[in-house]
N, C-alpha and C positions, 0 to 999 in steps of 0.2 A: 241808357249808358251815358256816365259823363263823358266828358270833353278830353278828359285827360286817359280816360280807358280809351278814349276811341284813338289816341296820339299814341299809345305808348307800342314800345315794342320791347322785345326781352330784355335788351340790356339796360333801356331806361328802368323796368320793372325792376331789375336786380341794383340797380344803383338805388332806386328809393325805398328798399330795404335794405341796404347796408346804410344807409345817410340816417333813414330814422328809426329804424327796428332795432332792438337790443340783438347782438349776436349771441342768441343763443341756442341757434342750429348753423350746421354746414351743408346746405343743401346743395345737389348738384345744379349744374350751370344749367338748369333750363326752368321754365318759367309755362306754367300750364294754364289753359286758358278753358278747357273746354274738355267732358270727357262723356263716352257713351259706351258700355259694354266693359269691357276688356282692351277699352281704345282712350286715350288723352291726345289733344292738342295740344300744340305751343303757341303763343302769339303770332307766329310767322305762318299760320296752319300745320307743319310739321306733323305726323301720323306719328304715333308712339304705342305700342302695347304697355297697357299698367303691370309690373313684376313687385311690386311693394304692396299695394292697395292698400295704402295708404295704413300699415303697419294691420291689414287687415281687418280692417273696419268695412272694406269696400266689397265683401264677400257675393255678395247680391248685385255686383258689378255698379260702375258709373251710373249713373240717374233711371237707376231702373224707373221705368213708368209710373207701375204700381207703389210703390214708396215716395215719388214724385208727386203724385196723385192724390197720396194720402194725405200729404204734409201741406199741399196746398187746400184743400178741402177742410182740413182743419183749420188752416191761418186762418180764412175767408170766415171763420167762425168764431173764435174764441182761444189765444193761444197762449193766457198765462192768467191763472187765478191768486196764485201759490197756496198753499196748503191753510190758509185759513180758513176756506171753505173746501167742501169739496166741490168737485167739478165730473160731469158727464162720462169722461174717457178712465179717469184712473182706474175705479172698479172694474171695468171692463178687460183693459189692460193685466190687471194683476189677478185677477183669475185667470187668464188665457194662460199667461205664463207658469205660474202655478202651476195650471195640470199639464199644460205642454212639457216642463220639466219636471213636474214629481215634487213636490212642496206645496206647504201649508199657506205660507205668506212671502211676499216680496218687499222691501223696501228700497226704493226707486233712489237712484242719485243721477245724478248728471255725466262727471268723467269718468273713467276708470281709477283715477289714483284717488277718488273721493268713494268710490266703492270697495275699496280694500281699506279705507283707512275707517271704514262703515264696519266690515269686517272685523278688524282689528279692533274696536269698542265694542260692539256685541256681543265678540267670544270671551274681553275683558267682561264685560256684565254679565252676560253668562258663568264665567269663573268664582265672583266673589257671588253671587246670588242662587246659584243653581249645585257649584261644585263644594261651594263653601271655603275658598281661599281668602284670606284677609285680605283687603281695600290695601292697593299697592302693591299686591305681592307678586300677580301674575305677569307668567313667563308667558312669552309665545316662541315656537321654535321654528325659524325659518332655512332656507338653503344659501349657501355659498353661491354666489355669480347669479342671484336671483333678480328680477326687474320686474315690481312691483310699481314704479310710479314715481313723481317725484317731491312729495313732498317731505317738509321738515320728518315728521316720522319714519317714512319708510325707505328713505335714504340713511335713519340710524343704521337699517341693517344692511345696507349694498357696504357690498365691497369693492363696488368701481372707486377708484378714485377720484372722479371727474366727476362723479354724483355727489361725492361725501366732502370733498377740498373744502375748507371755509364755510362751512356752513353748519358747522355746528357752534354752540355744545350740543348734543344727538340727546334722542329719547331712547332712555333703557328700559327693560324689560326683554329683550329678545333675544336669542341665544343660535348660534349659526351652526347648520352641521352639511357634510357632504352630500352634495346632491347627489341619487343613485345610489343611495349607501343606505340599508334597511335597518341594519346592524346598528348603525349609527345614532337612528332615530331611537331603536328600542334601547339603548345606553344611555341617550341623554333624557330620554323617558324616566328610567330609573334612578339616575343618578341627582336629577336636578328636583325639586321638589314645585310644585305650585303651577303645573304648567297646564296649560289651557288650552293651548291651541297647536297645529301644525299647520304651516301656510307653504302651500308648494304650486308652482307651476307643472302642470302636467307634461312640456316642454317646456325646456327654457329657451324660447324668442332670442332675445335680443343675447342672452351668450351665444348666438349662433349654431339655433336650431340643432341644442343639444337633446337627443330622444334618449330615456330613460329605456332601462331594460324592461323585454317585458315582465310584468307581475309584481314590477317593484311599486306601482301605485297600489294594487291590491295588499299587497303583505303593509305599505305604509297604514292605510285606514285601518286593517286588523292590529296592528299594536296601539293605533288610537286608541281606538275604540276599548280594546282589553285595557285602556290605563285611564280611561273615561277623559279621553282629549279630544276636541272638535280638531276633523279632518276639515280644510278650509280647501276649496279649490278654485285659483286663480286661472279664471279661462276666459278673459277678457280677448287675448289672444286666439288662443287656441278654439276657444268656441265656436257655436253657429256654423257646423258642417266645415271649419278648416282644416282637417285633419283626416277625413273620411268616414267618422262618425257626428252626428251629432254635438256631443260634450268630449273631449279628447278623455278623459277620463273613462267613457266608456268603454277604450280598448281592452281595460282591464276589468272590468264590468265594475268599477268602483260606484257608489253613491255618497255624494257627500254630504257632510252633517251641513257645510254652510259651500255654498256656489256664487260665485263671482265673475257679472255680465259686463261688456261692456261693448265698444268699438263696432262690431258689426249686429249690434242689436237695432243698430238702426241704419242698417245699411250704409251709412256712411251720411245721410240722410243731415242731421241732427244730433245732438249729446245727446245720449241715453247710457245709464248703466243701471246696477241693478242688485242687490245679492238676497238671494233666496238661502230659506230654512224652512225647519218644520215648526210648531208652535213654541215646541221645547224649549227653542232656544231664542226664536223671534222674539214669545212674549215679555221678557226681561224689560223689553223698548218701550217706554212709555209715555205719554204725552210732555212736551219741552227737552227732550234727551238726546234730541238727534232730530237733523234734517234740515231742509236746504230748500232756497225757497223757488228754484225753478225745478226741484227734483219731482217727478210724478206729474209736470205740466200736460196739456191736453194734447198740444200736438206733441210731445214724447210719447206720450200713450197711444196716439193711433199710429205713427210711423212706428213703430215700435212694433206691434199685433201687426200690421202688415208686412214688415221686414219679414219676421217668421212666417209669416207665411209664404212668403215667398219662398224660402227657402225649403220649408218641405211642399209645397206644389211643383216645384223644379227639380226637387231628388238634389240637392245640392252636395249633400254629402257623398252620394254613392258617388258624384260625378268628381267631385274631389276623389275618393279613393280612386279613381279608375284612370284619372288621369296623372294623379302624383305616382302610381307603379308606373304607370308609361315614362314621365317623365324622370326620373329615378334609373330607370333602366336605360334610356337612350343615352343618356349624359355617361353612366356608370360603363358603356359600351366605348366611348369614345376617351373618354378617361384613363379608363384603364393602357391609354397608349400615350397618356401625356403624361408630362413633366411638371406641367405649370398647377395640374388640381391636385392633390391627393386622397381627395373625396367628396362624396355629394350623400347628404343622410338626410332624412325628414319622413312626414308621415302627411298623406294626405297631399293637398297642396299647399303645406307649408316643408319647404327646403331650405338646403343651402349646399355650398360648393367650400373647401376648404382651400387656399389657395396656397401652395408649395413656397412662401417668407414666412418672414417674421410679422408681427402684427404690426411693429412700429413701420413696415413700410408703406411707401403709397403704391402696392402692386392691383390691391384688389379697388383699392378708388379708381387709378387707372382704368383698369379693366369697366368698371362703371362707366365710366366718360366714355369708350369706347363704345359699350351696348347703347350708349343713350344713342351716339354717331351714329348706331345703323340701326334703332329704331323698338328699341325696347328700353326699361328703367329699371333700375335696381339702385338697391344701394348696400355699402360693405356695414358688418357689424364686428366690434370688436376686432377691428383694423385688416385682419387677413382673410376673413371670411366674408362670402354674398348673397345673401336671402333674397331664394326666390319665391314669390306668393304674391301669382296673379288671381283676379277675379273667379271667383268658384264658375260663373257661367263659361269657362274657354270651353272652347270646341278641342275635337282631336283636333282639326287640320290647324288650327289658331296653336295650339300646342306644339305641334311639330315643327311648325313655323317658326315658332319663337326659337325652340331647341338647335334649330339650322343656325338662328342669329347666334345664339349663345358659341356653336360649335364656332362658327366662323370669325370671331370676337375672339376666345382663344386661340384660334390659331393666329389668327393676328399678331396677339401680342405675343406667342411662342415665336415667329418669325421675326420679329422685330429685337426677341432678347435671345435667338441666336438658341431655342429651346424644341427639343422634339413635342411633337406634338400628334394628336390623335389622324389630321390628313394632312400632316404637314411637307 
């Protein structure tokens, strides 16, 4: 430990990120130094329950052992070739996954927004080589309030403003339709010509853990598929047992033509992402056409295999399912007597709470400051709503616990703005 980690305490931390870090996050005031389970530190020691997990990358909880284990057992070994050779771990790697998921082959990237935008080329080559659409022509059809990542491309198709402001000219080809909306899809299906792909979130995350009806991902892949369109499924979020299946997609028993991993494929561990297909459509990819030159690194590849495995030796998923009805229904019991929420919706353990303003105010940031005060984190999306999605390993009583802080957090701020509330 330097000198200066061992001097510093939160607010120095937080001044030497505003003095030389580009501002471009709003992070809450606390400053973490240390995490194990379902538990973070603050510089000051401060106990915390994780409720972001780190936008759910951290599903396999804070430094699990195993994943810990892995990654050091690797370094100690070998921990960057780049793909001009090959290297000991990839094959291993990309067969595990493979049959873990149901595919032919995998091509490995590093972040998530380098994995969709892997995506987004593929089912482009795919189109002009396999569908037979002219060189330039391909559409892909995305969703309204969608969050795919941030780069130059796939910020062409956000409709946030605070994603797209200044920074274009955009990249076209992409065509926006209502999220939730079947109908939709099979009309821009027909009406629009050259289209390639449909790119959807299984949930939409960051709109604020908006859950799709059921069967509307089943009916979306069968008009793909009848109009010979790759169903593309972004589950960078959603994946790895966040939802209380495995692939969120498989609430509707969908399979998709191309799958996209990311965030807790490696526990939180290290970058890893990933997007799987079957030859059909992999093979298109051909030697200098793609790739990246820390993507499919050695220690990616065994944190990676052992992340997964983690997570079905632990039942991760059921324990998601069983604990996101619990917590769903506690909150939705207490609620229903306040003023301040007007709802709590999600699947698995990925939630959220809808907060009774407008987006533009700071109700539900507040409300965050306040959970951080008594000992849990969150943070607001899309300014009036609060995602909650702790670590897949919580326990019930870790669960109920947190639920108490939440209850008592709302009524706090119910009392303070003079609002009924659920024991107020």
């Amino acid at each position: 430990m330097s000198v200066i980690e061992q001097s510093l305490n939160s607010a120095q931390a937080i001044e030497l990120e505003n003095k030389y870090g580009a501002h471009n996050y709003h992070p809450l005031p606390v400053v973490l130094d240390r995490g194990e389970g379902v538990h973070v530190w603050d510089l000051e020691g401060k106990k915390y329950y994780d409720f972001l997990s780190a936008y759910s990358a951290i599903n396999q909880g804070h430094c699990h052992p195993r994943i810990i284990g892995a990654l050091k057992s690797q370094a100690e070994r070998m921990t960057l070739t780049s793909r001009a050779f090959y290297n000991s771990r990839l094959g291993e790697f990309e067969k595990y996954a493979c049959e873990f998921f149901g595919f032919d082959k995998l091509l490995p990237m590093n972040s998530g927004a380098e994995a969709v935008e892997t995506a987004l080329k593929v089912s482009r080559k795919w189109g002009y080589e396999k569908k037979g659409i002219a060189e330039n022509e391909a559409v892909i059809v995305v969703c309204e309030n969608n969050f795919h990542g941030r780069t130059t491309t796939v910020v062409s198709f956000s409709n946030d403003p605070d994603a797209r402001k200044n920074f274009g000219p955009y990249t076209p080809g992409f065509i926006s339709i209502p999220y939730n909306d079947s109908k939709a899809l099979a009309k821009v299906l027909v009406d629009v010509p050259n289209v390639v792909a449909f790119l959807v979130e299984p949930i939409q995350g960051e709109a604020g853990v908006f859950v799709p009806n059921d069967g509307y991902l089943l009916e979306a892949s069968k008009i793909c598929a009848a109009n010979n369109v790759l169903f593309i499924a972004d589950e960078i979020q959603t994946g790895i047992a966040r939802t209380g299946d495995m692939l969120a997609v498989e609430h509707d028993g969908v399979k998709p033509d191309v799958l996209i991993l990311g965030k807790a494929l490696s526990g939180g561990a290290y970058p890893v992402s990933a997007v799987l297909a079957n030859d059909t459509v992999m093979e298109v990819i051909k030697p200098g056409q793609h790739g990246s030159t820390f993507g499919g690194n050695p220690i990616a590849a065994a944190v990676a295999m052992e992340a997964l495995e983690v997570v079905k030796d632990e039942d991760l998923a059921n324990n998601a399912k069983k604990m996101g009805e619990l917590f769903r229904s506690e909150l939705q019991s207490f609620i229903d007597q306040c003023d301040l929420v007007s709802a709590v919706r999600g699947r698995g353990l990925l939630n959220a709470i809808l907060i009774n303003d407008t987006p533009d105010s700071s109700t539900a940031w507040d409300i965050c400051v306040q959970l951080k005060e008594n000992g849990l984190l969150a943070k607001p999306t899309h300014g009036n709503i609060i995602r909650f999605a702790p670590p897949l390993v919580i326990t019930e009583e870790q669960l109920r616990d947190c639920v108490a802080i939440i209850k008592t957090t709302l009524n706090q701020h119910c009392l303070s703005k003079g609002l009924s509330c659920g024991n107020s």
